[in-house]
C-alpha positions, 0 to 999 in steps of 0.5 A: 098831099106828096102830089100837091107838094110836087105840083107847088114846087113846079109852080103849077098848083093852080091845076093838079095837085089836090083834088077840087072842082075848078082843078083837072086830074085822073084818079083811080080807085082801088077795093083794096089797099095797093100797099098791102097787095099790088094785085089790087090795081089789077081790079080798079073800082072806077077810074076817071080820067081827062072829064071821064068816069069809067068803071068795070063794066064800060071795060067789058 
């Protein structure tokens, strides 16, 4: 929600902010809990990015 807030107080929630289908935003997924081991962004699941999906195979 802390990204949402930050969008509604730049007048910009119409687009980024929550995740939703007529919205645009990149997302990273993580196996592991980032907060607990920073080591997890080293290894992310999928990431998507500008209308693209990418996952560890397409880096290789």
């Amino acid at each position: 929600m802390a990204t949402h807030y930050m969008a509604l107080s730049l007048g910009i929630d119409d687009e980024p902010g929550t995740l939703s289908v007529v919205k645009w935003g990149d997302l990273v997924v993580l196996g592991a809990d980032p907060r607990a081991d920073l080591n997890a962004f080293a290894k992310p699941e999928l990431v998507a990015a500008q209308g693209f999906v990418h996952t560890p195979n397409d880096w290789k």
